[in-house]
C-alpha positions as CSV (number, residue, x, y, z in Angstrom):
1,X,-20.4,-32.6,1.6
2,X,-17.9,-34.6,3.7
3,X,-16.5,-37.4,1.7
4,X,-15.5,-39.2,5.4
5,X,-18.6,-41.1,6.5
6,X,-17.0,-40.2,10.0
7,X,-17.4,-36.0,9.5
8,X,-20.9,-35.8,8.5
9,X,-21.9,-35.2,11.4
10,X,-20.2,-32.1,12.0
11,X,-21.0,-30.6,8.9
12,X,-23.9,-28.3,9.8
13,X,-26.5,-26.4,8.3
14,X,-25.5,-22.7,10.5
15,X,-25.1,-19.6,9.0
16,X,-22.3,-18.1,10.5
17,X,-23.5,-14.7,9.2
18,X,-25.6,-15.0,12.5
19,X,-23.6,-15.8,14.7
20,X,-21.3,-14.0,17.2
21,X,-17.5,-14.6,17.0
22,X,-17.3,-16.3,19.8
23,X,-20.2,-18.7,19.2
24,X,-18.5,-19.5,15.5
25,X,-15.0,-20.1,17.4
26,X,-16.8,-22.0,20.4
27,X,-18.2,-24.5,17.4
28,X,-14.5,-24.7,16.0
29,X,-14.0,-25.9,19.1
30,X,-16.9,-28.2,19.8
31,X,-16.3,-29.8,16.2
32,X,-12.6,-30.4,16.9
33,X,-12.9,-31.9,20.3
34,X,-14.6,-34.8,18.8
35,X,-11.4,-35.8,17.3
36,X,-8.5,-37.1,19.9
37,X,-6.1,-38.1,17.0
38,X,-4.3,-35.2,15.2
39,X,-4.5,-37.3,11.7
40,X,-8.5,-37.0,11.7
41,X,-8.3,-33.6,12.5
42,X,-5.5,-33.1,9.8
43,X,-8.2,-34.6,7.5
44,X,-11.3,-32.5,8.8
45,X,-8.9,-29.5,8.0
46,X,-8.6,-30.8,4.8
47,X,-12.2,-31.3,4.4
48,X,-13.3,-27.9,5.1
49,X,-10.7,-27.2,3.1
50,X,-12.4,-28.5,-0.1
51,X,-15.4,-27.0,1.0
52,X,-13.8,-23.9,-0.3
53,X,-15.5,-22.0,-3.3
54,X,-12.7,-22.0,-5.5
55,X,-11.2,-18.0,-5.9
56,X,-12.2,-16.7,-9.2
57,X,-8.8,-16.3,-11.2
58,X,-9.1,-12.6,-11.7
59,X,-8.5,-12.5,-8.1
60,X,-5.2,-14.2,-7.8
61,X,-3.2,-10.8,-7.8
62,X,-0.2,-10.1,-5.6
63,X,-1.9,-7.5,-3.4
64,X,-4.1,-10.6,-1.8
65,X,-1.3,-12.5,-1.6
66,X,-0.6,-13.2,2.2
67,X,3.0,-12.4,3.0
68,X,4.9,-14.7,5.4
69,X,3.2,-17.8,4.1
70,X,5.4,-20.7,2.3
71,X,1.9,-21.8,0.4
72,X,0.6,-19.0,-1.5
73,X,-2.7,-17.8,0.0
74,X,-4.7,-15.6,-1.1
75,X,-7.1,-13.6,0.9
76,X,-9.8,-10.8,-0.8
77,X,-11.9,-8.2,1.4
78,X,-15.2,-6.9,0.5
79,X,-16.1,-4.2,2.6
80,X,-20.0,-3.6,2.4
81,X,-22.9,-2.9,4.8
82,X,-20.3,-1.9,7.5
83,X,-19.0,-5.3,7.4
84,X,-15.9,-7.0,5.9
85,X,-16.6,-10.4,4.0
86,X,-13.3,-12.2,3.2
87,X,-12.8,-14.8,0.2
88,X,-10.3,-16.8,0.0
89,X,-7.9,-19.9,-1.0
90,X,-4.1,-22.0,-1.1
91,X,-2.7,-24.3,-2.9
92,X,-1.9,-26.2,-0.3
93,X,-4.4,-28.3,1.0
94,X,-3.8,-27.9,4.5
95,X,-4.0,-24.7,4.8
96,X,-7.1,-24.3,2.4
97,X,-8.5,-25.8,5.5
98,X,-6.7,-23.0,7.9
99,X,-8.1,-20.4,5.5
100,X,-11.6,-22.1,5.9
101,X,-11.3,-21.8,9.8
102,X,-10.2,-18.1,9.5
103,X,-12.9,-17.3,7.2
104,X,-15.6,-18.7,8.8
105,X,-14.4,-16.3,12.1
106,X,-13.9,-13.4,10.4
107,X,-16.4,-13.1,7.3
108,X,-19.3,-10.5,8.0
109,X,-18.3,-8.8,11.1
110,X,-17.5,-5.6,11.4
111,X,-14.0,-4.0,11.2
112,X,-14.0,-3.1,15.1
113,X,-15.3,-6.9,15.9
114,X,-12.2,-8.4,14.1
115,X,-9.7,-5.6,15.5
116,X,-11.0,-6.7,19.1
117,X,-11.4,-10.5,18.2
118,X,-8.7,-12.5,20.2
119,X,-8.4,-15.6,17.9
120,X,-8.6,-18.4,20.5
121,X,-9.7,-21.3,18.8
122,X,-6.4,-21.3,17.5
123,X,-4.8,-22.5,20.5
124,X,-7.6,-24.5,21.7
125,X,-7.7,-27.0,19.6
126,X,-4.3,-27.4,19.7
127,X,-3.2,-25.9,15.6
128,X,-0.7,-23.8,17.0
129,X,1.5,-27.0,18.7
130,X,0.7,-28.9,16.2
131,X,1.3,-27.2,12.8
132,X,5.1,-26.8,11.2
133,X,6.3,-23.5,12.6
134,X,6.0,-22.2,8.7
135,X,2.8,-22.7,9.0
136,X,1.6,-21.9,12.3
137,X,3.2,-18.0,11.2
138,X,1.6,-18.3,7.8
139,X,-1.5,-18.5,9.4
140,X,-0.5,-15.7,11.9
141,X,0.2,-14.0,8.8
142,X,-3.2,-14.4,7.9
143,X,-4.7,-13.0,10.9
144,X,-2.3,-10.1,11.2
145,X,-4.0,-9.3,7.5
146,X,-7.0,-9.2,8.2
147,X,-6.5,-6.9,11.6
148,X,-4.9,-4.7,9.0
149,X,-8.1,-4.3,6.4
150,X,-10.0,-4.0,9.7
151,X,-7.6,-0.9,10.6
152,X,-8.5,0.0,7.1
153,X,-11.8,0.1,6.6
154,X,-12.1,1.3,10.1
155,X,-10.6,4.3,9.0
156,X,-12.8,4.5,6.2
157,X,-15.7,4.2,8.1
158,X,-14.7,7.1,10.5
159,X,-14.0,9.6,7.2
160,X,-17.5,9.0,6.4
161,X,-19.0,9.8,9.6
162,X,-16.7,11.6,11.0
């Protein structure tokens, strides 16, 4: 999957799906750490990145678009199963791989998971000192949306059993 001989070993086999957030943020963490030079994590970013499914056209609408980003990302909810799985994509390659990071945390949980999910991983591995302040708030921007289709479907949630 990696085209760097020097990130296969990070790439694993886990589905996230099973996991907690905090376990898939501690293994953000873990697989960052092995890196001390920013360049190599630029390029693992970029790697997971391409790891990306691409978005299927149809969904490249303005109401997925995320507001506050320079790069135009998309971001799609599916809200199934009491759960909200997210899609997404840029076209910027760096922040593909931000969208990849943020995915992988908030996919399949439930919308009162990712209202009380405190997005650490951000700040400990260092992306918030070290990305462009443009995008270090594009990727706030990110998270802020999906705490708001968590609201959302939160509410939905409660009409129905409510």
């Amino acid at each position: 999957m990696f085209k760097f001989e020097k990130f296969r070993h990070l790439h694993r086999n886990v589905i996230t799906a099973w996991m907690s957030i905090k376990e898939v943020q501690e293994q953000i963490v873990e697989e960052f750490s092995v890196f001390e030079d920013w360049l190599d994590k630029y390029s693992y970013l970029i790697e997971l990145g391409n790891g990306l499914s691409p978005l299927d056209p149809s969904l490249k609408k303005d109401e997925y678009l995320i507001k506050g980003c320079q790069s135009r990302v998309w971001l799609v909810p599916e809200f199934r199963d009491g759960k909200i799985f997210f899609t997404g994509e840029s076209d910027a390659v760096i922040v593909k791989g931000l969208v990849a990071l943020v995915l992988k945390v908030a996919s399949g949980n439930t919308p009162q998971e990712l209202m009380e999910t405190n997005f650490h991983f951000i700040d400990d591995i260092g992306l918030r000192q070290h990305l462009s302040p443009i995008r270090s708030n594009g990727l706030l921007s990110m998270i802020k949306q999906i705490r708001l289709y968590a609201v959302a479907y939160n509410k939905v949630e409660e009409s129905r059993n409510g």
